[in-house]
C-alpha positions in Angstrom: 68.5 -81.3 -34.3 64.7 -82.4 -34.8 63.6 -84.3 -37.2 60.1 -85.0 -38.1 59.3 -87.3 -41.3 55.9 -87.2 -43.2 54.2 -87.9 -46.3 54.4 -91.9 -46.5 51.0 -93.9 -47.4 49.5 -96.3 -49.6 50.0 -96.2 -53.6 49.6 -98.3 -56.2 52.5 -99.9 -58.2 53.9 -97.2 -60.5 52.4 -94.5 -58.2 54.5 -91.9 -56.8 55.0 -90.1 -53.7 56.6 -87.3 -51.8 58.3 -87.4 -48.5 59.6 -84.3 -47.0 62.0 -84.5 -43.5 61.1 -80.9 -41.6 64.3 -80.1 -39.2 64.8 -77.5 -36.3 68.2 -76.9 -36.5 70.5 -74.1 -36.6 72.5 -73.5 -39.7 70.6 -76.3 -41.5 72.2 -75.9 -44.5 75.5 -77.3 -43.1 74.2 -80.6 -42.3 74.1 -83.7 -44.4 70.3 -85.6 -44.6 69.8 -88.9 -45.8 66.6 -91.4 -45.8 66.9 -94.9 -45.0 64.4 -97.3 -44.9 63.7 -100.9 -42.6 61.4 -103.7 -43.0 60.0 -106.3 -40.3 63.4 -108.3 -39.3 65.6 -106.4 -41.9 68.1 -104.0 -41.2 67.4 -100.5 -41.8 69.3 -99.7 -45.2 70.4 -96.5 -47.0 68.3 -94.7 -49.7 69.8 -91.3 -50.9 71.8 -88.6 -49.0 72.5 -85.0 -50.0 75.4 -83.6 -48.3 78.6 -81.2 -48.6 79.9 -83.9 -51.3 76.7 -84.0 -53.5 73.8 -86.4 -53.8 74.4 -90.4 -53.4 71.5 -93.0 -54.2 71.3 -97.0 -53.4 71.3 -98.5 -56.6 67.9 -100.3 -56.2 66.2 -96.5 -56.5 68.7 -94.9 -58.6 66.4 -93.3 -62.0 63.2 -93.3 -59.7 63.9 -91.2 -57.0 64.9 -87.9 -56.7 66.3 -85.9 -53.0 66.2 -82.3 -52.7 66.4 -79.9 -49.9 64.9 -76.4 -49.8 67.0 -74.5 -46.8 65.2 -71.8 -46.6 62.2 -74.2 -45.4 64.8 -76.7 -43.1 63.0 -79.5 -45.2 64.8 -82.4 -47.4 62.3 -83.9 -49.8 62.6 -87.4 -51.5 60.3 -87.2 -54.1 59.5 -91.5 -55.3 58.4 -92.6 -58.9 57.8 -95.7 -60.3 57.7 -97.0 -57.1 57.5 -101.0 -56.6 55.9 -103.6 -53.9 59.7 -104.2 -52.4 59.6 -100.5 -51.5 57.4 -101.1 -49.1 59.2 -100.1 -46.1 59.3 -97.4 -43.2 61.0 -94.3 -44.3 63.5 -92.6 -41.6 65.3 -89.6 -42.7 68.2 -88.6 -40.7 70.7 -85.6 -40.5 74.4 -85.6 -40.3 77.1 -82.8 -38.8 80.0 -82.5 -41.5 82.4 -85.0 -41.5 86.2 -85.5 -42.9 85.5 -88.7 -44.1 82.3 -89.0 -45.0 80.2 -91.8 -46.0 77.0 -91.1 -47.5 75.6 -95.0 -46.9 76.7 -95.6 -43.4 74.1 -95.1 -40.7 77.3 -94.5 -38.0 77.5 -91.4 -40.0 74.4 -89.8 -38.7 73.6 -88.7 -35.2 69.8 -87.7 -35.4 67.3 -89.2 -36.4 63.4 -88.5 -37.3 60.1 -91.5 -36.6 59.8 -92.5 -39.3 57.1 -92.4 -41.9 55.2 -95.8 -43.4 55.0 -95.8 -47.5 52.8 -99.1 -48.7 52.8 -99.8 -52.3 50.1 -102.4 -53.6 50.8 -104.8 -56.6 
Protein backbone atom coordinates (compact mmCIF):
# COMPACT_ATOMS: atom_id res chain seq x y z
CA UNK A 1 0.00 0.00 0.00
CA UNK A 2 1.03 3.67 -1.11
CA UNK A 3 0.30 6.48 0.50
CA UNK A 4 0.74 9.95 -0.65
CA UNK A 5 -0.48 13.01 1.77
CA UNK A 6 -1.29 16.53 0.40
CA UNK A 7 -3.15 19.52 1.00
CA UNK A 8 -1.20 21.02 4.26
CA UNK A 9 -0.13 24.95 4.17
CA UNK A 10 -0.28 28.12 5.85
CA UNK A 11 -3.82 29.48 7.34
CA UNK A 12 -4.78 31.84 9.59
CA UNK A 13 -6.21 31.16 13.12
CA UNK A 14 -9.88 30.02 12.60
CA UNK A 15 -9.00 29.11 8.89
CA UNK A 16 -9.70 25.80 7.64
CA UNK A 17 -8.20 23.23 5.49
CA UNK A 18 -8.51 20.04 3.69
CA UNK A 19 -6.09 17.16 3.65
CA UNK A 20 -6.75 14.24 1.50
CA UNK A 21 -4.41 10.75 1.93
CA UNK A 22 -4.51 9.14 -2.04
CA UNK A 23 -3.67 5.22 -1.59
CA UNK A 24 -2.81 2.49 -4.24
CA UNK A 25 -4.07 -0.37 -2.79
CA UNK A 26 -6.09 -3.20 -3.56
CA UNK A 27 -9.40 -3.60 -1.94
CA UNK A 28 -9.04 -0.13 -0.23
CA UNK A 29 -12.05 -0.19 1.32
CA UNK A 30 -10.95 -2.95 3.86
CA UNK A 31 -8.30 -1.05 5.35
CA UNK A 32 -8.31 1.24 8.25
CA UNK A 33 -6.62 5.09 7.70
CA UNK A 34 -5.77 7.27 10.36
CA UNK A 35 -3.73 10.81 10.39
CA UNK A 36 -1.31 11.59 13.00
CA UNK A 37 0.57 14.44 13.38
CA UNK A 38 4.52 15.32 14.98
CA UNK A 39 6.15 18.37 15.95
CA UNK A 40 10.09 19.23 16.23
CA UNK A 41 11.20 16.79 19.30
CA UNK A 42 7.60 15.54 19.99
CA UNK A 43 6.26 12.34 19.33
CA UNK A 44 4.12 11.77 16.54
CA UNK A 45 0.48 11.52 18.05
CA UNK A 46 -2.93 10.31 16.78
CA UNK A 47 -5.60 12.51 15.17
CA UNK A 48 -8.69 10.61 13.76
CA UNK A 49 -9.02 7.09 12.33
CA UNK A 50 -11.86 5.59 10.30
CA UNK A 51 -11.92 1.98 10.28
CA UNK A 52 -14.15 -1.35 10.25
CA UNK A 53 -15.19 -0.04 13.97
CA UNK A 54 -16.19 3.53 12.97
CA UNK A 55 -14.51 6.87 13.31
CA UNK A 56 -12.28 7.77 16.47
CA UNK A 57 -10.94 11.39 17.14
CA UNK A 58 -8.11 12.76 19.78
CA UNK A 59 -10.01 14.86 22.00
CA UNK A 60 -7.88 18.08 21.33
CA UNK A 61 -9.72 18.13 17.62
CA UNK A 62 -12.92 16.49 18.47
CA UNK A 63 -15.95 19.28 17.11
CA UNK A 64 -13.34 20.74 14.53
CA UNK A 65 -12.40 18.10 12.45
CA UNK A 66 -14.11 15.92 10.38
CA UNK A 67 -12.47 12.31 8.48
CA UNK A 68 -14.00 10.89 5.54
CA UNK A 69 -13.00 8.49 2.92
CA UNK A 70 -14.42 8.26 -0.59
CA UNK A 71 -13.46 4.49 -1.84
CA UNK A 72 -14.35 4.76 -5.02
CA UNK A 73 -11.33 7.49 -5.21
CA UNK A 74 -8.80 5.30 -2.66
CA UNK A 75 -8.69 8.83 -0.84
CA UNK A 76 -9.36 9.58 3.10
CA UNK A 77 -9.94 13.27 3.63
CA UNK A 78 -9.54 15.16 7.01
CA UNK A 79 -11.24 18.13 6.42
CA UNK A 80 -9.85 20.94 9.64
CA UNK A 81 -12.00 23.88 11.06
CA UNK A 82 -11.39 26.30 13.52
CA UNK A 83 -8.03 25.40 13.44
CA UNK A 84 -5.42 26.78 16.22
CA UNK A 85 -1.53 27.80 16.34
CA UNK A 86 -0.89 24.33 18.45
CA UNK A 87 -2.01 22.51 15.36
CA UNK A 88 0.81 23.40 13.76
CA UNK A 89 2.28 20.20 13.02
CA UNK A 90 3.22 17.66 10.05
CA UNK A 91 0.26 15.66 9.03
CA UNK A 92 1.02 11.80 8.23
CA UNK A 93 -1.86 9.65 7.31
CA UNK A 94 -1.33 6.05 7.54
CA UNK A 95 -3.34 2.83 6.62
CA UNK A 96 -4.06 -0.13 8.58
CA UNK A 97 -4.88 -4.08 7.47
CA UNK A 98 -7.99 -5.28 9.73
CA UNK A 99 -7.17 -6.28 13.02
CA UNK A 100 -8.96 -8.45 15.91
CA UNK A 101 -8.08 -6.09 18.33
CA UNK A 102 -7.93 -2.98 17.16
CA UNK A 103 -6.79 0.20 18.45
CA UNK A 104 -7.71 3.21 16.63
CA UNK A 105 -4.81 5.51 18.57
CA UNK A 106 -1.87 3.28 18.47
CA UNK A 107 0.64 3.90 15.76
CA UNK A 108 1.85 -0.16 16.17
CA UNK A 109 -1.49 -0.62 14.62
CA UNK A 110 -0.56 0.64 11.24
CA UNK A 111 1.95 -0.74 8.79
CA UNK A 112 2.11 2.02 6.00
CA UNK A 113 2.72 5.02 6.05
CA UNK A 114 2.43 8.29 3.64
CA UNK A 115 5.30 11.68 3.86
CA UNK A 116 3.75 13.59 5.33
CA UNK A 117 2.21 16.96 4.58
CA UNK A 118 3.21 20.46 6.59
CA UNK A 119 -0.19 22.50 7.87
CA UNK A 120 1.09 26.06 9.52
CA UNK A 121 -1.52 28.06 11.30
CA UNK A 122 -0.55 31.79 12.13
CA UNK A 123 -1.95 33.60 15.28
Amino acid sequence: VQLQASGGGLVQAGGSLRLSCAASARSFNRYAVGWFRQTPGKERMFVAATSWNGLDYADSVKGRFIISRDNDKNTVYLQMNSLKPEDTAVYYCAAAAPSSSWSAGAMWEYHYWGQGTLVTVSS
